[in-house]
N, C-alpha and C positions, 0 to 999 in steps of 0.2 A: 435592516432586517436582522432578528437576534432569533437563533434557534438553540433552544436549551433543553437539554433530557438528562433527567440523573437515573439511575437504577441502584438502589439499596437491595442487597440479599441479608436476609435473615441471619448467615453466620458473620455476615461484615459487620454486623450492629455488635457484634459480639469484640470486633479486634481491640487489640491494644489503643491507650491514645496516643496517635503520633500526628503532625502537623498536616491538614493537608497538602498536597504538591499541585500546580499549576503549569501547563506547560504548553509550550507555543512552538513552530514550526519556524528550527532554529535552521540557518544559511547551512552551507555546506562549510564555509571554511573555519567555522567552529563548533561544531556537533560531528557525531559519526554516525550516519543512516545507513539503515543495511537493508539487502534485497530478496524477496524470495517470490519464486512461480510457481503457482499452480496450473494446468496445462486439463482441458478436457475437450468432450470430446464439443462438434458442434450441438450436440442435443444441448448441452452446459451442465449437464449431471453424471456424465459417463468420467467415471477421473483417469486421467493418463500416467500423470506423474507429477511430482514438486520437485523443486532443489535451491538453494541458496543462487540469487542471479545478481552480477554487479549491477548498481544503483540507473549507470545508463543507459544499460541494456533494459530497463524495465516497461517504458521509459521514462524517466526522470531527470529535467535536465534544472541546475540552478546556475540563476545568475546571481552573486551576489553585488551586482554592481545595480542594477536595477529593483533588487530586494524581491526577486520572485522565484519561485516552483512551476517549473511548465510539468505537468502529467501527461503524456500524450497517448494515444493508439499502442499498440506492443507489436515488433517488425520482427520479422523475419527475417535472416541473410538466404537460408538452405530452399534454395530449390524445388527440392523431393516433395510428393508428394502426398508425402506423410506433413506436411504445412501448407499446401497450398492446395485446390482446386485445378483442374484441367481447363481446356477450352479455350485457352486463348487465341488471337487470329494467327497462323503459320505455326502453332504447337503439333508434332508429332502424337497424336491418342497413345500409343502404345509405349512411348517410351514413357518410364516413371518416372525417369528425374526431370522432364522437361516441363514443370507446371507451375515455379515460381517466377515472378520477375512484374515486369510492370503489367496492371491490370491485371495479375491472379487471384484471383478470391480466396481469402484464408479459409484454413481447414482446422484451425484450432481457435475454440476460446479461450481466452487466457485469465488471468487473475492475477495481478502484479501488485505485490505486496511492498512499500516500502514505509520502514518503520525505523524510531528508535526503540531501545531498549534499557533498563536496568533489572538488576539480579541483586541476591543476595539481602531481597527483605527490605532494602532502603525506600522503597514503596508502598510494603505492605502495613496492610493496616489501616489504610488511608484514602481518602477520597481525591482522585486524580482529575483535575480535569485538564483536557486539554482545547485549546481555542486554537481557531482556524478564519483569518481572511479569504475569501476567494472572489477573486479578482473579474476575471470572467471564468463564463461555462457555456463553450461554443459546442461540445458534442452534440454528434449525431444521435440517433435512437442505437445507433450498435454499439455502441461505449458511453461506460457511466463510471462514476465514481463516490465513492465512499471512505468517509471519517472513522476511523475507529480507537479503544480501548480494549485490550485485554489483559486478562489476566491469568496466567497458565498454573499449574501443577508445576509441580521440578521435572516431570519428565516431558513434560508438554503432550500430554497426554488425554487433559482437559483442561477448558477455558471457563471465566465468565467474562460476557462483552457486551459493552457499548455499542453502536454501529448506525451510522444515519444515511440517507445520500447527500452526496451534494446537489444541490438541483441549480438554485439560481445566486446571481453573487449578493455578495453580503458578507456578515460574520456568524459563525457559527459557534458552539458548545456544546460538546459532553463531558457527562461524570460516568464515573464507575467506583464504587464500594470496593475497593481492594480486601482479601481475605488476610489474616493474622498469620503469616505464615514465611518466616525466614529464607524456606528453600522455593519460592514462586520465581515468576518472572512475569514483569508491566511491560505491555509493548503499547505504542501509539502511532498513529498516521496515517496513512490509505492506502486502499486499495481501488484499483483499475482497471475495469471488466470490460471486456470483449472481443472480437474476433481480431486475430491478426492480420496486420496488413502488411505490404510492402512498401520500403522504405518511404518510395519517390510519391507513393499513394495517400500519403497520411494527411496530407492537407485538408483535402476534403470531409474529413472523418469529425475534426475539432480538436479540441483540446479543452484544458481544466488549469488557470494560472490562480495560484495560490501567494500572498504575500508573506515573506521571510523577514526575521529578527536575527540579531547575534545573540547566541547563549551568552547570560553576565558570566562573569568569571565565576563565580561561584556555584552557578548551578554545574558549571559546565564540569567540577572536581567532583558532584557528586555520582557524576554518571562515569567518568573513568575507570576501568576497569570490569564494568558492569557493564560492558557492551559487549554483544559475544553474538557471531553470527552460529545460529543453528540449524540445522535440518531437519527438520521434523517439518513436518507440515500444515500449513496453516490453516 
């Protein structure tokens, strides 16, 4: 199964010629992937907050001995009940920090971003695609996940984007028109939506395995430097 979407904008047809770029869902122990949350509430449109999250905190775990990306459910350690739901069997109602742990229903949706990134124009201009195996896709209806491409302003202030779901395995593809513009920034890879669970709970929820490559050497000089974890939100 091959899914492909490209999006051309009117001022992309306009950029410079530079070479397309092509790029794949490189291991961990040669790429540098970076993490960011977005946090809402359960309606899924109420926003709470974002911030920069490590990789396996997201969660995202790689093996590069196996050649894969597990994407799983997003856990919670905290308690409080500002992350979790009430009710469980011997929980105190009144007290508020007593509502996380096994069998607590999360109280946040999440959005767990993990991407690469370059900066500095080496993208711009160009048609990016990026290709994605996936291996299996055992989620539940409470988590999903998605492919994407963007491409921001320098203050990350605005994007244009790609963005597909992953629904069943297969191989997948998107493009995106990069804009002509030195000071942008191209991100690539997914995102993974839905309610938080706790840790011991996540089994039943599913997961999302994606198959990894090692960056050649070459690609991989041109993204050094050009990696930079930001805050802004996604």
């Amino acid at each position: 199964m091959k899914k492909s979407i490209v999006l051309v904008g009117a001022m992309a047809l306009a950029a410079v010629a530079q070479a397309d770029v092509t790029v794949g869902v490189d291991n961990d122990s040669s790429a540098t992937w970076l993490g960011y949350m977005n946090v809402f509430e359960l309606d899924g449109t109420t926003y709470a907050f974002g911030s920069s999250w490590g990789v396996p905190d997201l969660t995202a775990v790689f093996d590069d001995g196996a050649g894969t990306l597990t994407l799983g459910p997003n856990t919670i350690g905290d308690p409080n009940e500002y992350w979790y739901q009430g009710g469980r069997p011997g929980e105190d109602p009144l007290d508020p920090n007593d509502n996380g742990g096994p069998g607590a229903a999360g109280n946040k949706i999440m959005d767990a971003s993990l991407y690469q990134q370059v900066d500095g124009g080496l993208y711009s201009g160009t048609t990016v695609t990026f290709n994605a195996t996936i291996l299996a896709n055992t989620f539940t209806a409470a988590h999903g996940t998605k492919m994407f491409i963007k491409d921001f302003d320098a203050g990350y202030g605005s994007f244009n984007e790609m963005i597909i779901d992953i629904t069943a395995p297969g191989d997948y593809s998107i493009s995106l028109a990069t804009l002509a513009d030195p000071t942008r920034h191209v991100q690539w890879g997914f995102i993974t939506r839905g309610v938080n669970v706790w840790a011991t709970d996540v089994d039943p929820f599913g997961n999302v395995v994606v198959a990894t490559v090692p960056t050649p050497a070459s690609a991989a000089l041109i993204g050094l430097g050009g990696l930079v974890a930001c805050r802004r939100r996604r």
